[in-house]
PAPANU-16188 format. One record per residue (C-alpha): residue number from 1; x, y, z. Coordinates in nm, 2 decimals, m for minus. Example, Ala and Ser with C-alpha at 12.3 -4.5 7.8 and 13.67 -1.06 7.14 Angstrom:
2
   nr      xx      yy      zz
    1    1.23   m0.45    0.78
    2    1.37   m0.11    0.71
end
This chain:
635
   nr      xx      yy      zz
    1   m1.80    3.56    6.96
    2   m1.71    3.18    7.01
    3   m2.00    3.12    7.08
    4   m2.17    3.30    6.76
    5   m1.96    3.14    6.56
    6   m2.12    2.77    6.67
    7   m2.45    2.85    6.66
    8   m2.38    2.98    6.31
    9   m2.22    2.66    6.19
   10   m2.51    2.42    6.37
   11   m2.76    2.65    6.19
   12   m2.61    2.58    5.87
   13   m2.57    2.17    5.91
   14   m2.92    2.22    6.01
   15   m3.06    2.41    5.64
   16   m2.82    2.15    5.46
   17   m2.97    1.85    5.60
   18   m3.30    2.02    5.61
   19   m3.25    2.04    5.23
   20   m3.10    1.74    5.16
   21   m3.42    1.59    5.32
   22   m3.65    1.73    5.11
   23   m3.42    1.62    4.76
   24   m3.47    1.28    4.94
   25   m3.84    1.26    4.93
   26   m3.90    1.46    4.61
   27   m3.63    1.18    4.46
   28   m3.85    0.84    4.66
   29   m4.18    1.03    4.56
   30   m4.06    1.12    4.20
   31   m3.92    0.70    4.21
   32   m4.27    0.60    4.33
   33   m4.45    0.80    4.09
   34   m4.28    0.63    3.82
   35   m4.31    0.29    3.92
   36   m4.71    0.36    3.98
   37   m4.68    0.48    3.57
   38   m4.51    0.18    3.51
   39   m4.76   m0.07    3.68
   40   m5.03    0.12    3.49
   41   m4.92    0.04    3.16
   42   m5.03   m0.24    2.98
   43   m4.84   m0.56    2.95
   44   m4.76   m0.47    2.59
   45   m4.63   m0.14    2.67
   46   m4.41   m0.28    2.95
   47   m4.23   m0.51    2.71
   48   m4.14   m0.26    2.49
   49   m4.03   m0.02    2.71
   50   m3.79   m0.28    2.87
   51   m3.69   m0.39    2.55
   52   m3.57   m0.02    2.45
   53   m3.38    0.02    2.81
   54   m3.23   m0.30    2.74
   55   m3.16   m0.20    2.38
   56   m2.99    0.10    2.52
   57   m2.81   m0.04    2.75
   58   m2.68   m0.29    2.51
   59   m2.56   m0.03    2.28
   60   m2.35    0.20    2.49
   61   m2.23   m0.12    2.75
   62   m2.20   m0.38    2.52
   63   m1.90   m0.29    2.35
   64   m1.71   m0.21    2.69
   65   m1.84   m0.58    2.81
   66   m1.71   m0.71    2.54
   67   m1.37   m0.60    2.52
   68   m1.33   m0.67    2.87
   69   m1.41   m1.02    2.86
   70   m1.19   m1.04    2.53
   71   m0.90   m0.91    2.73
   72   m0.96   m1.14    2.97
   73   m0.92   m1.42    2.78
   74   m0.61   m1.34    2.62
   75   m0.30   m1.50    2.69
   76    0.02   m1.35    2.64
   77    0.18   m1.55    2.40
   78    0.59   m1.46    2.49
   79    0.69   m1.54    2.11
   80    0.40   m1.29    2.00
   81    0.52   m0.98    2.23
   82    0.93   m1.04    2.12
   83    0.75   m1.05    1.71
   84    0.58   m0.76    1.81
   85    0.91   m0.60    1.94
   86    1.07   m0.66    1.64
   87    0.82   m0.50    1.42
   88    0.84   m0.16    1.58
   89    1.11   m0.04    1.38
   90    0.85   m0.11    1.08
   91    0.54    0.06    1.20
   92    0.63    0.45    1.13
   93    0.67    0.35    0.76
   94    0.33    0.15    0.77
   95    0.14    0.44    0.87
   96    0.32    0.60    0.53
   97    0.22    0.36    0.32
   98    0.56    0.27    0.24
   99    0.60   m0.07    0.41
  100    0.35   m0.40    0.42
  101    0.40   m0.63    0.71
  102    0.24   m0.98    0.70
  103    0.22   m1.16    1.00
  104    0.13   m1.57    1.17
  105   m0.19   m1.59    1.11
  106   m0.34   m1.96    1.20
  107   m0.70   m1.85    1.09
  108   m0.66   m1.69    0.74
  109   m0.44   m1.73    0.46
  110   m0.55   m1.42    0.32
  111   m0.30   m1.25    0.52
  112   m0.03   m1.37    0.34
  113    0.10   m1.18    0.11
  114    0.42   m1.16   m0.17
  115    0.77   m1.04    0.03
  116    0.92   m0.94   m0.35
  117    1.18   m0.82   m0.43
  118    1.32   m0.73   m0.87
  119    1.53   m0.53   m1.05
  120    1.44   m0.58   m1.36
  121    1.69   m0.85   m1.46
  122    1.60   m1.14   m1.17
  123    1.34   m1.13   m0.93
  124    1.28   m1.32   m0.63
  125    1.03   m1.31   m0.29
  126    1.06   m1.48    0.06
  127    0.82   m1.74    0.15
  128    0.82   m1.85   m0.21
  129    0.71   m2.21   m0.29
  130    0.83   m2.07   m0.66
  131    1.24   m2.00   m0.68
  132    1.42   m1.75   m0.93
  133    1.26   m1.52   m1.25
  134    1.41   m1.39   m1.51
  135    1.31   m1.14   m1.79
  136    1.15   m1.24   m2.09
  137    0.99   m0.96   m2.32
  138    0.82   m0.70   m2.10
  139    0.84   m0.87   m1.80
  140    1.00   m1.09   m1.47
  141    0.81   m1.37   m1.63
  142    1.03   m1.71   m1.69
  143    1.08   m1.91   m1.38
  144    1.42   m2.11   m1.34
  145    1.44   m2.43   m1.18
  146    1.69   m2.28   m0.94
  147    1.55   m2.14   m0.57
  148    1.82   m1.89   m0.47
  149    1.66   m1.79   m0.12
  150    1.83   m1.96    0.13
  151    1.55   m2.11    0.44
  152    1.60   m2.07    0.87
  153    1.50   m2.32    1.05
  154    1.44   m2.33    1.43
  155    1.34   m2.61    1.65
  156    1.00   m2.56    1.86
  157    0.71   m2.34    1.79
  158    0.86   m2.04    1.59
  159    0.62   m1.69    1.49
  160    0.74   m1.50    1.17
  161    0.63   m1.22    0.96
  162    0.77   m1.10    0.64
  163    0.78   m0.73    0.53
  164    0.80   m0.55    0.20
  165    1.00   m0.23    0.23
  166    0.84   m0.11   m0.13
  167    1.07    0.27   m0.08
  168    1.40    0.07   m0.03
  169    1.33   m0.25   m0.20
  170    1.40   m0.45    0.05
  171    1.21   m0.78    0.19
  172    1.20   m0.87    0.54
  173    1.15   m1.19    0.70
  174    1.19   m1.22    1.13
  175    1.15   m1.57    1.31
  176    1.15   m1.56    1.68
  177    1.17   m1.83    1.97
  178    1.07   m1.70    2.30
  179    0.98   m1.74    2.64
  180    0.91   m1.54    2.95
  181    1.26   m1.38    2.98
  182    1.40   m1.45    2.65
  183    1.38   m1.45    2.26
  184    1.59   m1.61    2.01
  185    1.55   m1.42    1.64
  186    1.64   m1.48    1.30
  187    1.64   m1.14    1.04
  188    1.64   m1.22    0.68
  189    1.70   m0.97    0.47
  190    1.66   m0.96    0.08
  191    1.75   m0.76   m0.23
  192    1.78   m0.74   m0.60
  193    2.01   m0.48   m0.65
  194    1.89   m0.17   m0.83
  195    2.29   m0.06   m0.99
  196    2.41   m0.46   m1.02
  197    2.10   m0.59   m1.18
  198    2.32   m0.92   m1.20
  199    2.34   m0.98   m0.83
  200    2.05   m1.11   m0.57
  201    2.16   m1.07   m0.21
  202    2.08   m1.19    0.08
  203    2.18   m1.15    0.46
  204    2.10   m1.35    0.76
  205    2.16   m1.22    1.14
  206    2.10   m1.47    1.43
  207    2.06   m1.33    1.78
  208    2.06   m1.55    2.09
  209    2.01   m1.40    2.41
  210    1.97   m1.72    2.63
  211    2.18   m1.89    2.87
  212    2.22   m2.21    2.67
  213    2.37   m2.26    2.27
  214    2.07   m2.27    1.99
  215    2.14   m2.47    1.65
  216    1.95   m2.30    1.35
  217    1.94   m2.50    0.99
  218    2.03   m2.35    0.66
  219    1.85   m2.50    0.41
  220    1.99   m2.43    0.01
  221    1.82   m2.59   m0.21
  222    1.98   m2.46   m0.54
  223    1.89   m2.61   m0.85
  224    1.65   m2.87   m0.83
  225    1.45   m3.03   m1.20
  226    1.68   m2.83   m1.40
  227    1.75   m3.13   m1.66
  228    2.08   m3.03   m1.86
  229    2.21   m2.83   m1.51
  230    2.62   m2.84   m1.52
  231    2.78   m2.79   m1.17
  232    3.11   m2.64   m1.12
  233    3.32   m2.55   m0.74
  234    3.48   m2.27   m0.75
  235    3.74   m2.13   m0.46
  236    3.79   m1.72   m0.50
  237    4.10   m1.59   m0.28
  238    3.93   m1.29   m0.20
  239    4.15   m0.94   m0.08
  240    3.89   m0.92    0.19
  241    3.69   m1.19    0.28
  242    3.93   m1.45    0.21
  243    3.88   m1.77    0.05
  244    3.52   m1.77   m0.06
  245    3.36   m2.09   m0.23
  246    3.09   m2.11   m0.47
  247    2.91   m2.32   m0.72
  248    2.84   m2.23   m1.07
  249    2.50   m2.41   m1.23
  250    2.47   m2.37   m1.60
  251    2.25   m2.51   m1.91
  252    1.96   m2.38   m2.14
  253    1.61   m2.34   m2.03
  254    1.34   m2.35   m2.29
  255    1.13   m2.07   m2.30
  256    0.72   m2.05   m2.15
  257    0.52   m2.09   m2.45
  258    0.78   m2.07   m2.72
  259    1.01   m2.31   m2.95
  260    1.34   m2.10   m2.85
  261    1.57   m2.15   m2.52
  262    1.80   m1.93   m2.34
  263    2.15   m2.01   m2.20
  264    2.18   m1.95   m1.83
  265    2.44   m1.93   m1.58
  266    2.42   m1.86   m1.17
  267    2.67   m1.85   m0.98
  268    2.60   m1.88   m0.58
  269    2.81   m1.86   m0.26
  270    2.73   m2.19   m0.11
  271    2.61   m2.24    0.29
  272    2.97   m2.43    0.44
  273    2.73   m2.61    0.73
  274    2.36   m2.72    0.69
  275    2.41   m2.63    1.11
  276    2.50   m2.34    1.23
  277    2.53   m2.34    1.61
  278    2.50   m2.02    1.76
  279    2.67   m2.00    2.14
  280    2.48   m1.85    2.45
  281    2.44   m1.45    2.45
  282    2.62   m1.41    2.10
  283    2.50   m1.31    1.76
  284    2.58   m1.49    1.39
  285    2.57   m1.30    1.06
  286    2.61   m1.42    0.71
  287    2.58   m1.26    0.36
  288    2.48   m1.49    0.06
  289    2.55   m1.31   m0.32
  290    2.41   m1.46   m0.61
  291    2.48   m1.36   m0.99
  292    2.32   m1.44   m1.32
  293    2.33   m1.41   m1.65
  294    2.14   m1.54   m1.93
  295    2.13   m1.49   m2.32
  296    1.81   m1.36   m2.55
  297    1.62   m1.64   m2.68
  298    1.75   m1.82   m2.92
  299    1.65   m2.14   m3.17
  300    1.68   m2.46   m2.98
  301    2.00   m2.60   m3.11
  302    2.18   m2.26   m3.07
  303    2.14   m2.17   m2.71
  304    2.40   m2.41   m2.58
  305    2.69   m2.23   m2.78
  306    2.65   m1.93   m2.55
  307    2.65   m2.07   m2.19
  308    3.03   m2.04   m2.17
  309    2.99   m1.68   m2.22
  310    2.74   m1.66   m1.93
  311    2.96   m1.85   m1.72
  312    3.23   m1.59   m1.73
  313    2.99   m1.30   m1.66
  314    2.80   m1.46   m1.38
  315    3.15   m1.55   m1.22
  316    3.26   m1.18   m1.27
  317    2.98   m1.05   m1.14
  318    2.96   m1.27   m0.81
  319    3.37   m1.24   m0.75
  320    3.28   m0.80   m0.76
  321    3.03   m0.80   m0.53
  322    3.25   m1.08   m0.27
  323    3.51   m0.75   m0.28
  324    3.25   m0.52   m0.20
  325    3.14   m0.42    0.17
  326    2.80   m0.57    0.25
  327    2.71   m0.22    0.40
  328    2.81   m0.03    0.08
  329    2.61   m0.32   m0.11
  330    2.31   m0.20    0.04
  331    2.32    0.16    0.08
  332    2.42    0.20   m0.32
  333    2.07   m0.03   m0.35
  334    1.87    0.16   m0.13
  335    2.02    0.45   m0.22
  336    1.87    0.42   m0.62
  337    1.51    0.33   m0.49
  338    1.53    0.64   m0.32
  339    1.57    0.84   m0.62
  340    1.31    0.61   m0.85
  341    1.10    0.75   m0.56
  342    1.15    1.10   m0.65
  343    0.85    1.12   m0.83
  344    0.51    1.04   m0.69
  345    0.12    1.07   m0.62
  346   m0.08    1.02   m0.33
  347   m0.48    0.98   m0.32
  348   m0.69    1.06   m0.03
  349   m0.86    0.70    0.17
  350   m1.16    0.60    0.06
  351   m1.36    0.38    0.24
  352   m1.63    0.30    0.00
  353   m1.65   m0.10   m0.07
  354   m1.39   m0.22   m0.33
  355   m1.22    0.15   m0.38
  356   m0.90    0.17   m0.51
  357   m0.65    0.37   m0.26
  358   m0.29    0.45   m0.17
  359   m0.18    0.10   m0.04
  360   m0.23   m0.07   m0.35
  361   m0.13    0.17   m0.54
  362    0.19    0.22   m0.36
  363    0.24   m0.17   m0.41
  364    0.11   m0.19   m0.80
  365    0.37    0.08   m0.87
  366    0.66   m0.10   m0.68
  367    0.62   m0.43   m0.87
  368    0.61   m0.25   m1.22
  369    0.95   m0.10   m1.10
  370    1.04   m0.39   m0.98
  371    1.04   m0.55   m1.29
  372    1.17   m0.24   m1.50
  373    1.57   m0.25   m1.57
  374    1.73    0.11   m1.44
  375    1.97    0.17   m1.71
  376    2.03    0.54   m1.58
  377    2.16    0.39   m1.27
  378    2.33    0.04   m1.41
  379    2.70    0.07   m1.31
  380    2.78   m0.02   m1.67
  381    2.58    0.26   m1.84
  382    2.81    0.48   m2.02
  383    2.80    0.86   m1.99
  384    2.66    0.89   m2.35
  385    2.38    0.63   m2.26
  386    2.29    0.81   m1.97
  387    2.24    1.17   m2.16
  388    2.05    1.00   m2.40
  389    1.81    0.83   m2.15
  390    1.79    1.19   m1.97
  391    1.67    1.37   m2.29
  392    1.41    1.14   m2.32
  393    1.28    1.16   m1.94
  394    1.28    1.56   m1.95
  395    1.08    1.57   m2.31
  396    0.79    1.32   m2.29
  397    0.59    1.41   m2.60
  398    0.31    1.23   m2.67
  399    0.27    1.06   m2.32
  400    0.00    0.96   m2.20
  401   m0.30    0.99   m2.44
  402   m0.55    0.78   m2.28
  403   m0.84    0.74   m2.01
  404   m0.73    0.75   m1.65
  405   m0.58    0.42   m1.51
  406   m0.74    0.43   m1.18
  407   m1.07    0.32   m1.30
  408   m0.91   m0.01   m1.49
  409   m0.95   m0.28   m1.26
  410   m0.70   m0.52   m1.46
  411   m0.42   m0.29   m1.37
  412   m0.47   m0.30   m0.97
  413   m0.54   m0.65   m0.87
  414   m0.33   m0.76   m0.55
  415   m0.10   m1.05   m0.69
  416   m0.04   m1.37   m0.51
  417    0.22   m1.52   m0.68
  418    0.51   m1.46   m0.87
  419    0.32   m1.52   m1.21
  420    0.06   m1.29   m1.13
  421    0.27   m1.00   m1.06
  422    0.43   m1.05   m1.40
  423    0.06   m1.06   m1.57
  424   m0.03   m0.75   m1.39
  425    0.33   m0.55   m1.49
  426    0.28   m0.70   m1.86
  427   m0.09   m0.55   m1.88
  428    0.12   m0.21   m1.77
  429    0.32   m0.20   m2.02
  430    0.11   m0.28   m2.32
  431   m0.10   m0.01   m2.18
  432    0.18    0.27   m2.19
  433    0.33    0.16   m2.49
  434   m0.01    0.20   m2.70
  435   m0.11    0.50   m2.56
  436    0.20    0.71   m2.66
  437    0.45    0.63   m2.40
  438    0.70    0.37   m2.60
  439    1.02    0.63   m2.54
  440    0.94    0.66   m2.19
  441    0.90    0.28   m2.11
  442    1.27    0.23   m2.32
  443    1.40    0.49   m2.07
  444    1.39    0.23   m1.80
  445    1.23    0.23   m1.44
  446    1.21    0.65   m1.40
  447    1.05    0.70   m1.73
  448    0.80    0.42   m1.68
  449    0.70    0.58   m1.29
  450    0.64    0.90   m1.46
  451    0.41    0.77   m1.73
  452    0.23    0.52   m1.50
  453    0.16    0.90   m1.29
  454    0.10    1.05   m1.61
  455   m0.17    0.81   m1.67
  456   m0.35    0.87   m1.33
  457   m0.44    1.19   m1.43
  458   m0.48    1.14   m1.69
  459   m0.20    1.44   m1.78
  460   m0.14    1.44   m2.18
  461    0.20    1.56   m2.30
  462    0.18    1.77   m2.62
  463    0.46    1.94   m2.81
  464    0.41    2.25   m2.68
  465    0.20    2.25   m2.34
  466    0.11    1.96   m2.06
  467   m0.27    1.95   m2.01
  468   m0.51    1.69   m1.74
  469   m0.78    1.60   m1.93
  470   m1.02    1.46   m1.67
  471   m1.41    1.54   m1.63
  472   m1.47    1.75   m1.34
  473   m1.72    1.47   m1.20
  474   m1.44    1.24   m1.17
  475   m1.28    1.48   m0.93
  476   m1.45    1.36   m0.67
  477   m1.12    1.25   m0.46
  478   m0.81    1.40   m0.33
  479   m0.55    1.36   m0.60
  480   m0.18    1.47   m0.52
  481    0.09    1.46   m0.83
  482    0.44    1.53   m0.68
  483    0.71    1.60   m0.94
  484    0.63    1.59   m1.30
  485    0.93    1.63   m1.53
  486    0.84    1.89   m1.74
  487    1.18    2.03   m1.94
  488    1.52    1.98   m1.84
  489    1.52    2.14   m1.43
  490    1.15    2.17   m1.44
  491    0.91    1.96   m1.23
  492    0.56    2.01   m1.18
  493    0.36    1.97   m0.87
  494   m0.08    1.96   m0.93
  495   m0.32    1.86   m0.68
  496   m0.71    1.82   m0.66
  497   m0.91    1.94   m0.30
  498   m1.25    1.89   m0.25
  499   m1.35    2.16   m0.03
  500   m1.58    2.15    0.25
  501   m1.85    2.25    0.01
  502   m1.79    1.91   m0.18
  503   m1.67    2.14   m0.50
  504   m1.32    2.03   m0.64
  505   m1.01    2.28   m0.70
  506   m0.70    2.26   m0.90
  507   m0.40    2.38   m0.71
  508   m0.02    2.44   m0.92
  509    0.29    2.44   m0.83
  510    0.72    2.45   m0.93
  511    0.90    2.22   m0.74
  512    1.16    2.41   m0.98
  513    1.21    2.58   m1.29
  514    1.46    2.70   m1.55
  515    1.24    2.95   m1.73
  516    0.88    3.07   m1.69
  517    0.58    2.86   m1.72
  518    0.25    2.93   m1.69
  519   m0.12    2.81   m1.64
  520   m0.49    2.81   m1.71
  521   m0.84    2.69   m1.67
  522   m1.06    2.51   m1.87
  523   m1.10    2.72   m2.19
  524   m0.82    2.92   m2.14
  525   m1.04    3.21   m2.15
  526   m0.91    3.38   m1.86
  527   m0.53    3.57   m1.92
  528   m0.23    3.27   m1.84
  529   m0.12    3.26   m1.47
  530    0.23    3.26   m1.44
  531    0.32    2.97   m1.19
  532    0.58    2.97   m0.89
  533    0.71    2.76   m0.60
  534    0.39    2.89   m0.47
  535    0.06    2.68   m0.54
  536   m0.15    2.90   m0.77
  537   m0.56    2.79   m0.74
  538   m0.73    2.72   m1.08
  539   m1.13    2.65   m1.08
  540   m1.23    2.37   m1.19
  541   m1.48    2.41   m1.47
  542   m1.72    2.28   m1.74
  543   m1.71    2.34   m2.08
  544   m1.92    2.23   m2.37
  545   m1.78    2.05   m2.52
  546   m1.61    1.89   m2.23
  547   m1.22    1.96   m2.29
  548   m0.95    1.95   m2.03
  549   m0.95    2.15   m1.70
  550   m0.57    2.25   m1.70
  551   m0.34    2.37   m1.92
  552    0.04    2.44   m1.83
  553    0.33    2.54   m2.08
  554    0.62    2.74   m2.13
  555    0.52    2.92   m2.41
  556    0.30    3.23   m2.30
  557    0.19    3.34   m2.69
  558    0.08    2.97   m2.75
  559   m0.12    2.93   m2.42
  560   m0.32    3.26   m2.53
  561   m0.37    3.15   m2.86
  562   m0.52    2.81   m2.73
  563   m0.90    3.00   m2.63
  564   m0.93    3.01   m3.04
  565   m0.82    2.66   m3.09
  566   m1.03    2.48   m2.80
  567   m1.40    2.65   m2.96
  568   m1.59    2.61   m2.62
  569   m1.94    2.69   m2.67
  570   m2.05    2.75   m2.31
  571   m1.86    2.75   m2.03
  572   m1.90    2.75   m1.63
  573   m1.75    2.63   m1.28
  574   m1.84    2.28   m1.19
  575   m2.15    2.21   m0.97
  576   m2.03    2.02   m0.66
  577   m2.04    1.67   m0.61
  578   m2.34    1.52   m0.47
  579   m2.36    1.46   m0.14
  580   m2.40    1.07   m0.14
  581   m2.06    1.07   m0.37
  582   m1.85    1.23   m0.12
  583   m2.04    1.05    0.19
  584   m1.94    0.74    0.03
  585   m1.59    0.77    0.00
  586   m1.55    0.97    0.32
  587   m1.77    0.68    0.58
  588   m1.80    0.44    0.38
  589   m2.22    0.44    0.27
  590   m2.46    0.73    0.22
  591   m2.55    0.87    0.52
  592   m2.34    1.13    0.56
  593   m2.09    1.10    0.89
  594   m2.36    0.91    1.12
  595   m2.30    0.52    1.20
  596   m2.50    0.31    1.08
  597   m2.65    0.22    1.41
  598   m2.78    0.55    1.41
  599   m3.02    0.47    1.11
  600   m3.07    0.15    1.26
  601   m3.21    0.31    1.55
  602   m3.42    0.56    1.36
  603   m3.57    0.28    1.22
  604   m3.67    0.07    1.54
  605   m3.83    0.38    1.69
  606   m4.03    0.45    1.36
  607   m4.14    0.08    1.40
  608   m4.21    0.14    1.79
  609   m4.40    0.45    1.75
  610   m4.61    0.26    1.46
  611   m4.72    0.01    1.71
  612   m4.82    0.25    1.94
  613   m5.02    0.42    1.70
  614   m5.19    0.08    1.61
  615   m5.25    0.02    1.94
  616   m5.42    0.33    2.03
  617   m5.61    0.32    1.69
  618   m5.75   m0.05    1.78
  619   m5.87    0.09    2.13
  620   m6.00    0.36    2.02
  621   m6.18    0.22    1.73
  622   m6.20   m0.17    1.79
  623   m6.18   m0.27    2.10
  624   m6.58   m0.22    2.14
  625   m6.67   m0.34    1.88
  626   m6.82   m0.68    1.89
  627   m6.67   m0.87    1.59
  628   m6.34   m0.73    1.74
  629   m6.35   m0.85    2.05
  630   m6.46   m1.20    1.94
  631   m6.07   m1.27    1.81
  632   m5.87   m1.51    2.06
  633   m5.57   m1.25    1.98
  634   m5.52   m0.89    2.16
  635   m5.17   m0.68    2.17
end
């Protein structure tokens, strides 16, 4: 048996290597038949063929090569990885869209970009060569000669990056220090706030995690060219912080482009040291309040009588906020931009050259708010103002009766500078108030968010039914509109899909509702759909004339009555969007989901297989012929 078993096994070594042989020559004789092919082609064929091989090794190694040696040659820069560290906490809410990070960048300035924050009273941005704003007519528009934000200062080669938290309101600057093992960083923090539209805020934190003491400087500039400025100290005994001392800078300011002036007041908590020295493995915090108040314009030679009175109501205003908790400061801020927020839209990412999409958007919307007073939350509204302003946001007839903003290119641009953002929010308003939404943009900062989404539908309030009037071929995008205010506990919820098969449908729901409400196409032809917490799907269609492709209302009788009102000649579902249109926005060009590298590759081969053909067409054809052969040239 034992021995069986061996001569088995040396049998089957013996097949396997038997086998392995013959792979071996059929491989060297399959190696050597190529490279006889190869020396039998022409010298012009060679060169091609290598040049494809390297071509295709070129386009699936290169890459790879590349980021290798790129990696390579990086060196970790320690102050980089502890900036990168403290930008975590950030990135989730990147991804959303929510927050904008700007980082060092020694190559471009177009990185930059405005940490801003407004409440529609005074508005103010970190990294600002420019200092404070104030409101003049629809917007954040007159600059002050006073620079409120107050500037860190390390010694050595310092990295920082701002952030704009546009869904709390809140501007971000961090400044680090580091080396191998440790990381010394500076947090500024930055607010107006949304329910004290008097008070800017702004809080420091110092962390030093070395060995050895740092010293950090506080720079306050203040008021600086302000020509009538008066100066006042004052000491507060406060019940919790103490004794708190601040300065109180007051005069006229004569209004941009205009004979009248304004009386001013600010009143600042003042740094005690321009030094601050911060001991080994310890941390620093400070909070900075400052309040003003200023007049309406007034003639020249009247503005100084009402200074005093601003005086009084800055002081009040900064001595209430020293009694308040700096945590409670904050959450009652961040607390109203969550509710502006309660409203929205959302567009899917386009990636065609120059497209409009949600980042910008997102930003655009927060700088109008930004520069809209919220009366609704203002600590001084009175319960009678506040059911007035609430009738208004729950019945908004006549808004918006216009074109859809997002194909206005003056409405979108990304702002700079403190100026520009003002242009860009006055050029909002003048476009909502003349196209029906004046009561809405009086109601403060939630009536102008929900005209602004009105006006991306564009959705057209009537008195008795809501209706989008956009042409189906502008559908051609996601479109998501989140909570419409539609009567007093109704909000309405409408999105656009484009389906696989590049056709767009309407889909409706109730976030919630106090009574029935219901829903139809374009035409109305078909019986009302009665709408739900459940998204209902409407076609969209095509009519002739072209009218809108939704209807929603409350009223059942009027929405049947409306197919003998709307006289639609001919109606039908819309065709689907051409391919290129939806290829565009989708990869960015024409082609459909293949690279471009892919057509670029199409089109050398075409090329190749053209000079192939010329080649075999001249030796066919020319290459005995006399007066052919007679040219000093040959491929």
């Amino acid at each position: 048996m034992r021995y069986g078993l061996t001569y088995m096994c040396r049998h089957l070594v013996y097949r396997l290597t038997l086998q392995f042989s013959k792979r071996e020559m059929g491989l060297q004789t399959a190696i050597q038949n190529g490279a006889s092919s190869f020396n039998s082609m022409s010298r012009s064929r060679k060169i091609i063929l290598i040049a494809l091989l390297g071509l295709g090794l070129l386009y699936f190694l290169g890459p790879y090569i590349f980021r290798m040696r790129s990696s390579s040659s990086i060196q970790t820069d320690p102050a980089e990885e502890c900036l990168a560290q403290n930008l975590l906490e950030f990135q989730a809410r990147v991804g959303n869209l929510d927050t904008f990070i700007s980082a060092d960048s020694e190559d471009t300035q177009t990185s930059k970009q405005l940490a801003y924050v407004g409440n529609g009273n005074i508005a103010a941005a970190l990294g600002s060569d420019n200092g404070l704003y104030i409101r003049i007519y629809r917007a954040l528009s007159q600059p002050l000669k006073y620079w409120p934000v107050i500037q860190t200062h390390l010694p050595g080669r310092v990295k920082e990056a701002s952030v704009l938290d546009v869904r709390s309101g809140l501007a971000h600057k961090i400044q680090v220090k580091g080396t191998s093992t440790e990381c010394v960083t500076i947090s500024t923090q930055l607010y107006a706030h949304r329910s004290r539209p008097a008070l800017l805020v702004q809080d420091i934190l110092i962390h030093n995690p070395r060995t050895s003491p740092v010293t950090v400087e506080l720079d306050q500039i203040g008021a600086s060219g302000w020509d009538d400025v008066l100066v006042q100290q004052v000491s507060f005994a406060s019940r919790s912080s103490g004794t708190v001392t601040y300065k109180v800078f007051s005069g006229t300011v004569a209004v941009t482009n205009s004979n009248t002036k304004i009386a001013v007041a600010v009143a600042a908590i003042t740094v005690s040291s321009k030094e601050v020295r911060v001991e080994a493995a310890s941390t620093k915090r400070f909070h900075f309040l400052t309040a003003v108040h200023y007049s309406r314009p007034f003639p020249s030679q009247d503005a100084h009588k009402y200074v005093p009175d601003c005086i009084e109501q800055a002081k009040g205003e900064l001595e209430k906020g020293i009694e308040i908790d700096e945590n409670v400061l904050k959450q009652e801020h961040t607390k109203v931009w969550g509710q502006l927020w309660f409203s929205g839209f959302s567009i899917s990412t386009s990636l065609a050259a120059g497209a409009l999409n949600g980042d910008r958007i997102n930003k655009t919307l927060y700088y109008v708010l930004s520069n809209s007073p919220a009366p609704l939350h203002n600590v001084l509204t009175t319960a009678e103002e506040r059911l007035k302003i609430e009738k208004i946001l729950h019945f908004p007839d006549s808004c918006y009766e216009g074109h859809s903003t997002l194909v206005s290119g003056t409405l979108w641009i990304d702002p700079e500078d403190e100026a520009q953002v003002a242009r860009v929010v006055t050029t909002w308003m003048i476009t909502l108030e003349k196209q029906g939404c004046v009561h809405m943009v009086q109601a403060g900062a939630e009536g102008i968010l929900q005209a602004m989404i009105l006006s991306l539908g564009p959705l057209h309030f009537h008195k008795q039914h809501l209706e989008m009037t956009s042409h189906p071929r502008d559908l051609h995008r996601d479109l998501h509109f989140r909570r419409i205010n539609y009567g007093n506990n109704t909000h309405v919820n409408i999105s656009v899909v484009v389906g696989d098969d590049n056709k767009a449908t309407l889909f409706v729901a109730l976030d919630r509702n106090d009574k029935p409400y219901y829903g139809c196409d374009a035409g109305c032809l078909d019986p009302p759909i009665q709408l739900s917490k459940e998204q209902h799907q409407f076609p969209v269609k095509l009519t002739d004339p072209v009218t809108s492709v939704l209807y929603i209302t409350s009223d059942k009788q009027h929405m049947e009555e409306l197919k003998h009102a709307i006289h639609v000649k001919e109606i039908i579902e819309a065709p689907a969007h051409e391919h290129h249109v939806i290829a565009l926005h989708k990869h960015g060009h024409h082609f459909g989901g293949l690279p471009t590298i892919f057509w670029v590759s199409i089109a050398f081969l075409i090329l190749v297989f053209h000079l192939f053909l010329f080649k075999l067409i001249y030796n066919e054809y020319c290459q005995g012929n006399e007066k052919f052969t007679r040219s000093h040239y040959n491929l």
